[in-house]
C-alpha positions as CSV (number, residue, x, y, z in Angstrom):
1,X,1.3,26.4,24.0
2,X,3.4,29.6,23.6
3,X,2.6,31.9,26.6
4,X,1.2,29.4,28.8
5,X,3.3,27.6,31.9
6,X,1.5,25.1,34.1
7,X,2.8,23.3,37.2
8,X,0.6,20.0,37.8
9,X,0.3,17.5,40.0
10,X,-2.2,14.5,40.3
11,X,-4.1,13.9,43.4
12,X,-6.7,11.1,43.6
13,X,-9.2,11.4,40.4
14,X,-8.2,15.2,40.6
15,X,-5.5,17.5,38.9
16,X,-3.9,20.7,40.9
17,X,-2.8,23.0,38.3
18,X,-0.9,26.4,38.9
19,X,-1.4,27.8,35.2
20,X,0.5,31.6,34.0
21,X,-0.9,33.4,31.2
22,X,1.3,35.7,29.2
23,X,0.7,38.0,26.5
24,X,2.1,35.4,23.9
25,X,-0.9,33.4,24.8
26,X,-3.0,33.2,21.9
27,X,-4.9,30.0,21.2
28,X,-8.2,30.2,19.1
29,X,-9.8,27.1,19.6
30,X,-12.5,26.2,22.4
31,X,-12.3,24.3,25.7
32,X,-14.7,22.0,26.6
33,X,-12.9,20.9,29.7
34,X,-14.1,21.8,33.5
35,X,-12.2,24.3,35.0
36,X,-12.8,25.0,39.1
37,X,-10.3,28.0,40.8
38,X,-8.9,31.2,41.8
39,X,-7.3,33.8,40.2
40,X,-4.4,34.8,41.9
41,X,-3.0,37.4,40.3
42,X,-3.8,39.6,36.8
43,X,-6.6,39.6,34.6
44,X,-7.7,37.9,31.8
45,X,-10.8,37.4,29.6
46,X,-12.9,34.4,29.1
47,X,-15.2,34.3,25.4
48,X,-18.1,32.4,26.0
49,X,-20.9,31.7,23.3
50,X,-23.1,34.3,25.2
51,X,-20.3,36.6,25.1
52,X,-16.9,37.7,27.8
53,X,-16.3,37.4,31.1
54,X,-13.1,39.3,32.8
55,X,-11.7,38.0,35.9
56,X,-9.1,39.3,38.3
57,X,-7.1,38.4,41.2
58,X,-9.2,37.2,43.9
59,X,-12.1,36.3,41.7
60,X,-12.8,32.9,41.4
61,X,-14.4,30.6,38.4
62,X,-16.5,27.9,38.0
63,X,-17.2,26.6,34.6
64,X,-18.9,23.1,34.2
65,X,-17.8,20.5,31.1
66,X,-18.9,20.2,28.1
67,X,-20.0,21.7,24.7
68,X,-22.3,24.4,26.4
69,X,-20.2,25.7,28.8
70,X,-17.1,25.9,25.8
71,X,-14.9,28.7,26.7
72,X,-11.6,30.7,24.6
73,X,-8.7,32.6,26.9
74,X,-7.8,35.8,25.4
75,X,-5.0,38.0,27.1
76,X,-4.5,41.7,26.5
77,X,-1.8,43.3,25.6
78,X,1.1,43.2,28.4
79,X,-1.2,41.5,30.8
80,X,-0.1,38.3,32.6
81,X,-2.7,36.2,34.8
82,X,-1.7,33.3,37.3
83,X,-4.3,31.0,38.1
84,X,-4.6,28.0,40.8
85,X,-7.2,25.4,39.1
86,X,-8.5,21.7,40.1
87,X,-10.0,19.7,37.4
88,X,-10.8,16.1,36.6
89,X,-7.7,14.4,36.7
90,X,-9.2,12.5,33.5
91,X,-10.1,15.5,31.6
């Protein structure tokens, strides 16, 4: 997707993702996928069905699978956010 780079690699039944948000990032649909890591640098905003969540280097994130736990990544304006993320390799 346009302002998103990701680095991955697969270990075992898990996947080691090193994922850069830009800006340019601007998808609209919803994740349902599990999604277990660190923020290492930036910010960025998570939209959940109860409403957002901003995260920032050094906070970390756990968000379980599935339809109740869908999430949207938004991106403000001339923010960037890395992220280092482990997931189900099947996912």
């Amino acid at each position: 997707a346009p302002g998103l780079k990701v680095k991955e690699i697969a270990a075992g039944d898990r996947r080691l993702r090193l994922v850069v948000f830009d800006t340019a990032y601007d998808r609209t649909d919803w994740c349902h996928k599990g999604h277990h890591g660190q923020v290492l640098s930036g910010r960025l905003t998570l939209m959940f069905d109860d409403g957002p969540v901003t995260l920032s280097a050094g906070d970390s994130l756990h968000i379980e699978s599935g339809a109740a736990h869908r999430h949207q990544t938004h991106m403000a304006a001339g923010e960037e956010a890395i992220l280092f993320l482990v997931e189900d390799a099947a996912a």
